[in-house]
N, C-alpha and C positions, 0 to 999 in steps of 0.2 A: 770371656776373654781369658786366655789361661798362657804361662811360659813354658815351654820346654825345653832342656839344652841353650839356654841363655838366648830361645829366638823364639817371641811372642808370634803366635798363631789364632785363625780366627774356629771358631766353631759352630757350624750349623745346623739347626734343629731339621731335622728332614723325615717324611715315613720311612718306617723301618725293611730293610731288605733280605733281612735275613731269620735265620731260625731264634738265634741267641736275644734280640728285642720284638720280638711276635708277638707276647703278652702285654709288652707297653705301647707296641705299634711305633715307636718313634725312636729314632737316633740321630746320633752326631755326626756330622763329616768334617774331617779334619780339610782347612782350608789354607794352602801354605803357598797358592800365585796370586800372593799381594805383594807389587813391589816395594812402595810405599813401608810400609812395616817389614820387608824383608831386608830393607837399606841399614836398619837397625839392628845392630849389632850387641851381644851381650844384654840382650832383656833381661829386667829384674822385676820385675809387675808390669802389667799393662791393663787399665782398665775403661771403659765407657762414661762420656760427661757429655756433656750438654755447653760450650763454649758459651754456643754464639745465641744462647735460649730461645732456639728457631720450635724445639721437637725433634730434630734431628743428632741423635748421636752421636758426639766425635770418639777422637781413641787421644788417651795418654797412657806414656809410655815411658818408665822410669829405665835408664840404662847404666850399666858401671861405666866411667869414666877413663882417663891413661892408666888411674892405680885403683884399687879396691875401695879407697875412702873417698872418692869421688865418684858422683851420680848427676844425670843428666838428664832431663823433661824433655820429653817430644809429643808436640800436639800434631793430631791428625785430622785434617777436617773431611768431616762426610762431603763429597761430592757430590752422592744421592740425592736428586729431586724430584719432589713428585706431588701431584694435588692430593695429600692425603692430611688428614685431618686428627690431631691427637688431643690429650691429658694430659696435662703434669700433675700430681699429685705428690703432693711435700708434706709427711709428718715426722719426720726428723726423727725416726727408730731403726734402728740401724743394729741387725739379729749378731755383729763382731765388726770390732774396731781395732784389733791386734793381731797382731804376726801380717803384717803386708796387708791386711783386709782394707781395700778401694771401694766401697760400696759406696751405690748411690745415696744421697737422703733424699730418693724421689723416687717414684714412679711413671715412666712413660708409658700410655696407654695409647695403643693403636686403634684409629678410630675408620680405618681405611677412608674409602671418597665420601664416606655420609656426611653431610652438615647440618644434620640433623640435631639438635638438643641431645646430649645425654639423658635417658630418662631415671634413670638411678642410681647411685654411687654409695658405695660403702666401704668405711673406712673401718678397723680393728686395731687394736692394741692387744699384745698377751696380758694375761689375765692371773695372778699369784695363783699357788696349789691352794684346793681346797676352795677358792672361789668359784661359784656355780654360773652367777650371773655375767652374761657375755658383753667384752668391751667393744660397742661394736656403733656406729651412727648412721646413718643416710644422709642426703642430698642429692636433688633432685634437681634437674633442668638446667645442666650443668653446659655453656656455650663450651662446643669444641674450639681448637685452639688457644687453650686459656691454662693458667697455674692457680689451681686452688691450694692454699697453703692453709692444714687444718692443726689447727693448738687443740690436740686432747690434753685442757687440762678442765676443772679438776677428772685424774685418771678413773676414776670410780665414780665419775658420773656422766656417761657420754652426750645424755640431753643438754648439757651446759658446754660441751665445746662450742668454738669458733672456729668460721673459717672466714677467708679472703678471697677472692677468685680478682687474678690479674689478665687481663687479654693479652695474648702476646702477636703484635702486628706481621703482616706477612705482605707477599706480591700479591694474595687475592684480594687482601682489604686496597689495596692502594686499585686493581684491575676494578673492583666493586665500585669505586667511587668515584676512576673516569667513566663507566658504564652510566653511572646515576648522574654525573655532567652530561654524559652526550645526550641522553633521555630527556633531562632538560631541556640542552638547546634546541632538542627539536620542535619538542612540545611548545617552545615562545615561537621557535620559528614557524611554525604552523598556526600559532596565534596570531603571528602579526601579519602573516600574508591574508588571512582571514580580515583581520581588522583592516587592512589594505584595499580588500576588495569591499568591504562595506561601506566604506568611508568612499571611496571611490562609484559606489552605488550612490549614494546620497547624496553625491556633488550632482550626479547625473541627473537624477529626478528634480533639485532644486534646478537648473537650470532649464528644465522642461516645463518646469512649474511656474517660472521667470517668462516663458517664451510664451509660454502659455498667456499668462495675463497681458503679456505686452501686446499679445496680438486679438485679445478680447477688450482692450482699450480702443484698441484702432478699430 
């Protein structure tokens, strides 16, 4: 997310089309029919948050107000939905915190439609000059949809971090769980019309078994 001319704009990573990004293969397209963000006037930073702690990114967007020493917040929520399955990753290093610097203290990781387990994660810290050995950890079998939040500390020892891993709920947990109710009721209702008919089988033979003797009496 970047300002220019006091009117925040979006920027998309795209393959490259021309001569001048050939060797990285990838460039930006400048994206300026948003109306939503085009309503806003006098941009002063705009950058990407997590409100509603879905995985989905919103936009905030800092603007000058009637005079210079007044400023003004605009949240934007992503509209985007879609079955895709992400990371949060929270170590709280943040590479600039001054002159307007909005950065995350997270990482969203794109997990597309898999729901599969993450099979390996790896988290870094920088490391002082002259240190050889690298700040660096794993974790494994990581549930998507979830906020692992990792404490390197102590800094110089990464086998002693911690982490936490939070789920964070969604419509597929809540779709999962009438799924695993209906699966249920069918499964008793299929019981009990079973026990219905067996029960119903054994009335019958005891009454044939009744007729039976009553008519080996006579």
């Amino acid at each position: 997310m970047f300002y220019s001319n006091q009117q925040a704009f979006l920027l998309e990573n795209i393959p490259c089309n021309n001569v001048s990004c050939k060797s990285v293969r990838r460039m930006f397209k400048v994206i300026w029919e948003l109306s939503d963000l085009n309503q806003i006037k006098d941009a002063v930073v705009a950058t990407f948050f997590d409100i509603y702690e879905d995985g989905i990114l919103d936009i905030i967007v800092l603007s000058k107000g009637s005079s210079n020493k007044d400023f003004a917040i605009h949240t934007l929520k992503n509209n985007f939905e879609a079955d895709a399955y992400f990371v949060k990753v929270i170590a709280g290093q943040l590479s600039q915190s001054a002159h307007f610097a909005l950065q995350l203290p997270y990482n969203v990781l794109g997990l597309g439609r898999s729901a599969n387990f993450l099979d390996h994660l790896y988290v870094g810290i920088p490391r002082p000059l002259g240190e050889k050995s690298v700040r660096k950890q794993e974790w494994t079998a990581i549930i998507p949809n979830s906020q692992l939040i990792v404490i390197p500390y102590p800094h110089n020892v990464p086998r002693s971090w911690s982490a936490k891993l939070y789920l964070t709920p969604s419509n597929i947990v809540l779709l999962t769980a009438i799924a695993l109710i209906g699966v249920c009721v069918f499964i008793l209702a299929i019981i009990g019309i079973l026990h219905w008919q067996e029960k119903k089988a054994d009335d019958r033979e005891k009454r044939q078994e009744a007729h039976r003797f009553h008519f080996d009496a006579m």
